[in-house]
MISE-252623 format. One record per residue: residue in three letters; x, y, z of N, C-alpha, C in turn. Coordinates in steps of 0.001 Angstrom, whole numbers, plus 500000, padded with zeros to 6 digits. Layout:
ALAXYZXYZXYZ/...
//
This chain:
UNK503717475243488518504620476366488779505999476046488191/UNK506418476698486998507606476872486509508739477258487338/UNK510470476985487456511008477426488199511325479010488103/UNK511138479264486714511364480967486271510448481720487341/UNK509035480855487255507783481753487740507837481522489276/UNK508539480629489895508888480655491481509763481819491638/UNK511158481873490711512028482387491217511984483926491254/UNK511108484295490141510802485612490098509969486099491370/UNK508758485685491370507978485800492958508870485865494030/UNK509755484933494078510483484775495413511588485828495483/UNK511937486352494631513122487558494601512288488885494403/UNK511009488702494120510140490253493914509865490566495701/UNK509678489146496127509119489909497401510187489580498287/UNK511110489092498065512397489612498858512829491001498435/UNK512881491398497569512852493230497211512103493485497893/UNK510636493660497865510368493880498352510205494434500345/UNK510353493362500772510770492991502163512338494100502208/UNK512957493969501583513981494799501940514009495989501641/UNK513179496655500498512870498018500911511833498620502072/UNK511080497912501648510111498144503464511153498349504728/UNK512001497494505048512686497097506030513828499025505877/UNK514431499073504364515283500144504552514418501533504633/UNK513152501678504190512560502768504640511892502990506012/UNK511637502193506678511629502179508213512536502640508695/UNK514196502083508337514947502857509300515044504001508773/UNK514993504444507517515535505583507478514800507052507781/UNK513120506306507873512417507431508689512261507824509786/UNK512383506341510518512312506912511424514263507123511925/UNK515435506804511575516243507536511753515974509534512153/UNK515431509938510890515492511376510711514240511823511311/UNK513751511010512006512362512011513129512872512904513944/UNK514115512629514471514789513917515156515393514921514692/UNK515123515015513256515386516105512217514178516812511893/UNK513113516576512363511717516844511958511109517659513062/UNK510335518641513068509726519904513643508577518851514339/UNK508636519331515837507881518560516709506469518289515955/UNK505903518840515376504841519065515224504392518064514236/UNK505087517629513313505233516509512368506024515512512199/UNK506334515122513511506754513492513961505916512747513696/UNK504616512895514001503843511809513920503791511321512839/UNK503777512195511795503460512003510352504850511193510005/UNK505506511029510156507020510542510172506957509386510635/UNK506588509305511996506599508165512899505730507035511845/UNK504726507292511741503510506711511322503925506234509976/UNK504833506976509869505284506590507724506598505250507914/UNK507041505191508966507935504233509184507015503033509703/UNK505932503343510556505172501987511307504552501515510225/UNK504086501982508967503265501534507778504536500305507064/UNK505372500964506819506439500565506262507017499035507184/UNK507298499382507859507332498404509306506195496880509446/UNK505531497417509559503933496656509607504177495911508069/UNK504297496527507164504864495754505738505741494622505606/UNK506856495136506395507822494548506339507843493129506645/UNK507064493235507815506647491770508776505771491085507952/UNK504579491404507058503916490963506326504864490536505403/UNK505846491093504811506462490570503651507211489107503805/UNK507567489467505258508252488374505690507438487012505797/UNK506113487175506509505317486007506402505159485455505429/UNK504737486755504240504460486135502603506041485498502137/UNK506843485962502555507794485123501864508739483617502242/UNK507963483560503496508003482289503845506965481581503910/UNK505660482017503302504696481006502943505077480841501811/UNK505548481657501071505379481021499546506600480299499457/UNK507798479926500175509337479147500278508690477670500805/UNK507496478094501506507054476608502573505651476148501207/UNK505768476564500210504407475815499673504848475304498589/UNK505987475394497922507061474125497028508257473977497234/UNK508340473113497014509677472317496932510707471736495880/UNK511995471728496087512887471337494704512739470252494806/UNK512310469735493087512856467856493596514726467409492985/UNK514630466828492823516296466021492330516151466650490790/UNK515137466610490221515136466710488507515650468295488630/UNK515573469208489691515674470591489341513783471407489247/UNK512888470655489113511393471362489076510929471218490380/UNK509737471859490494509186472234491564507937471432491711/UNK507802470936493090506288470234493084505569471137494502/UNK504190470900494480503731471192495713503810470542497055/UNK504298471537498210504279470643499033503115470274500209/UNK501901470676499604501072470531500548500430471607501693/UNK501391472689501302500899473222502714500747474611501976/UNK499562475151501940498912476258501024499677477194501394/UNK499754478337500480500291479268500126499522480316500778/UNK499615481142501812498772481582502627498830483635501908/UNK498042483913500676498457485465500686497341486640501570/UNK496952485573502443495545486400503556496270487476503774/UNK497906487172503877498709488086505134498799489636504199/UNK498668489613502852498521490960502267497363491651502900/UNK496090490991502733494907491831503366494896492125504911/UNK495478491044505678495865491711507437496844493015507146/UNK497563492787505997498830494413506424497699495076505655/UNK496733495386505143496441496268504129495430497049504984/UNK494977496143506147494075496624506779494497497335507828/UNK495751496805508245496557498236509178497270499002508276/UNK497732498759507366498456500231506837497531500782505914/UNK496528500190505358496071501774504119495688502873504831/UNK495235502593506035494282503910506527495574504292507545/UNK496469504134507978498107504980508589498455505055507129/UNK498383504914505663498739505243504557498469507201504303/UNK496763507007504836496109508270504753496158508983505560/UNK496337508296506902496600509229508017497775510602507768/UNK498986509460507128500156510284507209500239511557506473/UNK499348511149504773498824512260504808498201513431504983/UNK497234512778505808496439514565506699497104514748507765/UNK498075514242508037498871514831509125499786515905508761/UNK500066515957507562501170516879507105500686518256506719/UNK499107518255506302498303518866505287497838519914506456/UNK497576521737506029497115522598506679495783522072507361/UNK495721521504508202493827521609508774494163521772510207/UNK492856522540510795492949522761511719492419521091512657/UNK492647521352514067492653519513514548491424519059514320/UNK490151519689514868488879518921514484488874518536512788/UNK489115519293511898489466518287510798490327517354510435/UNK491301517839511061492478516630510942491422515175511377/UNK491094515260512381490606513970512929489418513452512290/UNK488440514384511961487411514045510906487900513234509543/UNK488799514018508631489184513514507487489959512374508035/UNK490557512232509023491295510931509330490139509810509678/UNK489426510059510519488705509021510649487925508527509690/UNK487096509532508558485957509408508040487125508452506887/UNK488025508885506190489383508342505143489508506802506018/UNK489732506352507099490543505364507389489256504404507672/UNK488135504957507662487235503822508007486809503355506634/UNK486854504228505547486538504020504363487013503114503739/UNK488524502925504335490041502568503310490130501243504488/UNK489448501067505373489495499965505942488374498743505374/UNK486939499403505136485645498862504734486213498434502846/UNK486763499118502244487441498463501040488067497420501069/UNK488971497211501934489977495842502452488943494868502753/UNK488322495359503386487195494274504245486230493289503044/UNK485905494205501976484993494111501003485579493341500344/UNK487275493805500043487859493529498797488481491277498874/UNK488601491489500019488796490275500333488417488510499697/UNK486899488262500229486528487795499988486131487387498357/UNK486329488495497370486634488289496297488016487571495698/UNK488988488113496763490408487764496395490334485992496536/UNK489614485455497093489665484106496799489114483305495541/UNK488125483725495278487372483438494011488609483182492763/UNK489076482098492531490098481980491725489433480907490348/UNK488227480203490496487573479505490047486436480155488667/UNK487230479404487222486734480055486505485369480310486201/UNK484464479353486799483057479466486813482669480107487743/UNK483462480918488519482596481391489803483320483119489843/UNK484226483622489126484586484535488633483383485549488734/UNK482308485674488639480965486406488952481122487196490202/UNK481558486345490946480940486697492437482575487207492645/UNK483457487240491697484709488301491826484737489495491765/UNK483253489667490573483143490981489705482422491741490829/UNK481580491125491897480627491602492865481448492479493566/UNK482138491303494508483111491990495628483693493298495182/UNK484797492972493826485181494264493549484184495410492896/UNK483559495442492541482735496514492091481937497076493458/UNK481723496035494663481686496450496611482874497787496887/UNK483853497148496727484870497764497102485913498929496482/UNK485352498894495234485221500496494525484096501644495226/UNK483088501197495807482248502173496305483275503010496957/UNK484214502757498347484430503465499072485869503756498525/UNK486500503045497845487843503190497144487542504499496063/UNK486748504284495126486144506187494932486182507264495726/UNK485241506830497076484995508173497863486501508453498501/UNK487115507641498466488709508297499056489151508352497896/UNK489579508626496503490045509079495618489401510250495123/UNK487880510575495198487803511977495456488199512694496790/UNK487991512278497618488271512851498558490116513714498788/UNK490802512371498159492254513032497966492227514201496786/UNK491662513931495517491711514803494508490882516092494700/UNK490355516106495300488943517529494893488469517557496714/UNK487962517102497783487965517033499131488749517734499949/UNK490263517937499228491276518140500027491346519374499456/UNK491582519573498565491656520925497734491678521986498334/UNK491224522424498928490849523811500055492500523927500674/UNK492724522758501289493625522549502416495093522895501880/UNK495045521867500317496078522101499502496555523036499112/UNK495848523793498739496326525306497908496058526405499146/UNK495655526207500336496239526815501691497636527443501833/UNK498443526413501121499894526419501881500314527150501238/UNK500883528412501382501532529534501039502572529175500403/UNK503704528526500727504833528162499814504535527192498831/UNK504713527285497384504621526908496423505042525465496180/UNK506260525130496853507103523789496282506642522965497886/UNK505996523113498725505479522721499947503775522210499172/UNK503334523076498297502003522942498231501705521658497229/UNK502974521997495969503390520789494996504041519672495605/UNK504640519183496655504360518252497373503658517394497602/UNK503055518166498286501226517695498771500499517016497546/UNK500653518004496536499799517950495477499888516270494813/UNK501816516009494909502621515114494160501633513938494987/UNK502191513827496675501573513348497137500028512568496828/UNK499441513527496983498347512954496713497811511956495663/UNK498218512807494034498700512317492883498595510911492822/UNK500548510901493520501027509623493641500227508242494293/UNK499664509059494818498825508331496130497668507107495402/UNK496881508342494248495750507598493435496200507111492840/UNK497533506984491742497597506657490726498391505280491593/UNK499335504912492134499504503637492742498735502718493344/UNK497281503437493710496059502398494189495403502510493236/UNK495483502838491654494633502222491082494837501092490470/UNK496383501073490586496910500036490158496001498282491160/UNK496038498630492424495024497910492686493992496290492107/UNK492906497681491695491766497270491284492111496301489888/UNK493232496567489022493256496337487805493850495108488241/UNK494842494902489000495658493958489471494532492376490058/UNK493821493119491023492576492050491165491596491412490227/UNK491578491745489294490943491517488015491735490777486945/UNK492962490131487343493655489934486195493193488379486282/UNK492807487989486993491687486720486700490410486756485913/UNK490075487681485833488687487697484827489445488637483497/UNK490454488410483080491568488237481706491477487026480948/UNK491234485850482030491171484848481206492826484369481791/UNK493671484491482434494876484538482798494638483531484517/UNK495073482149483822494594481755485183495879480810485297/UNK495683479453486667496555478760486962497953479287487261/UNK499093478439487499499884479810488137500604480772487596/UNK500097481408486350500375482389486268499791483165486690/UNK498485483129486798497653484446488029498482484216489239/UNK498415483534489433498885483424490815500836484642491404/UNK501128484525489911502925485101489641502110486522489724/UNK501497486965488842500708488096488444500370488747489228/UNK499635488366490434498799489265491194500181489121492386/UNK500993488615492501502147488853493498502805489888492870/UNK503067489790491566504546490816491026503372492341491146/UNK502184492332490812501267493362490657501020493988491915/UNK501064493388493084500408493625494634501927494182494824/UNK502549493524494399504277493990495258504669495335494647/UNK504895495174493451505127496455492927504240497539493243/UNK502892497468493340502114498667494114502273499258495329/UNK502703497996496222502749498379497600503851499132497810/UNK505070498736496908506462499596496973506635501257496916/UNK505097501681495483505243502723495151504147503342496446/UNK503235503137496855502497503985497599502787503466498903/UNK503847502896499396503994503009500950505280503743500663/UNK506520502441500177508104503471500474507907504812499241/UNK507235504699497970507355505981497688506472507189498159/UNK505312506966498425504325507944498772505208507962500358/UNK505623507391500934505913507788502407506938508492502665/UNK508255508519501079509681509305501105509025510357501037/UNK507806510888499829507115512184499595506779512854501235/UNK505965512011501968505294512591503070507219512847503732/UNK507280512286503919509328512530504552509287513787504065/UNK509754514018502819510062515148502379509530516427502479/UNK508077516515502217507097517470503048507651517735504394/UNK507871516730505036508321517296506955509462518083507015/UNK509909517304505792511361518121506187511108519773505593/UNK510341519686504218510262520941503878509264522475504641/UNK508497521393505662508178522062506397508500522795507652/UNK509792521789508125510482522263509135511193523007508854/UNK511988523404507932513020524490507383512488526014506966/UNK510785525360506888510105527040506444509483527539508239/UNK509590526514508858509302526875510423510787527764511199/UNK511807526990510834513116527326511310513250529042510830/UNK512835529147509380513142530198508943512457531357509312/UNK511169531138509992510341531762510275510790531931512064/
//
């Protein structure tokens, strides 16, 4: 580990950590600006964010506690592994409050709300679950049984990317106001195109890209994703509440 390639990691996910941390307050600040009816969706967009935050924090003191400076100015190991499990514990409470927040905002009546929520969060949980055990496989001869897991965990990572694109559809173009419906739409959008980033990101070991630069790689790749589909997909869901409460007020 180069000191460039520490220092970058260690300041990506301190960004990190501190936008998580400033979009928590600021959602849930403005829940009392928000139409009873879509707090939750609010609430829930700050606890994702939240739940992050704490993860970020663990990750960034495992990775401060797993080298050390010596006198020369370089870095050696200090023995005590670099623990990034703590991405897949937050991934497994927030992707599916990721999706929640979305069908919370979205026209359905409640028995669907709760259907698409449950049937979405068990899906987006069984991906995490799947996706895991691949994430260790760092070993260039054993890279095989990388390609397994993830090609596992595309099964259900599909059925919730149709499900957002073409599933929802009905619900989407429901909403009578136009720049309420393009929202949603953005939403959703945003939603796939930041988790596909994902899959590509887990794979950057079977690139041929190994030792610690995979290791820089799949941090700057995991971090930067998580930024755009929690604090950005969650300002979108924000913004929806708000644009929904002002067409309630007006009404």
């Amino acid at each position: 580990m180069t000191p460039n390639q520490f220092n970058l990691v260690y300041n990506v996910l301190s960004f990190s950590l501190a936008t998580m941390m400033a979009t928590t307050i600021f959602c849930w600040m403005r829940v009392g600006s928000c139409a009873q009816r879509y707090r939750s969706a609010l609430i829930i967009t700050g606890l994702v964010t939240f739940i992050a935050a704490y993860h970020y924090f663990r990750i960034f003191n495992s990775w401060t506690e797993a080298y050390a400076w010596t006198d020369e100015g370089t870095l050696e190991v200090t023995g005590v592994p670099f623990n990034d499990a703590y991405r897949y514990m937050d991934w497994l409470l927030t992707v599916p409050l990721l999706l929640i927040e979305i069908i919370l905002v979205m026209k359905l009546d409640p028995e669907e709300t709760v259907s698409k929520a449950a049937n979405l969060g068990a899906a987006s949980a069984l991906m995490i679950i799947l996706g895991y055990p691949g994430e260790l496989i760092l070993d260039e001869s054993k890279l095989g049984g990388r390609w397994v897991w993830w090609g596992a965990a595309m099964v259900p990572f599909l059925y919730i990317v149709f499900t957002l694109l073409v599933g929802l559809n009905s619900a989407t173009n429901s909403e009578s106001d136009p720049s309420i419906r393009g929202l949603i739409r953005w939403a959703q959008v945003a939603t796939v195109i930041s988790w596909c980033t994902y899959p590509v990101v887990y794979i950057f070991p079977m690139f041929g890209i190994s030792g610690s630069a995979v290791v820089v790689y799949i941090q700057l790749g995991y971090s930067v994703s998580d930024i755009i589909s929690k604090c950005g997909v969650g300002l979108l869901v924000y913004s929806i509440t708000m644009a929904k409460t002002e067409a309630l007020a007006e009404h």
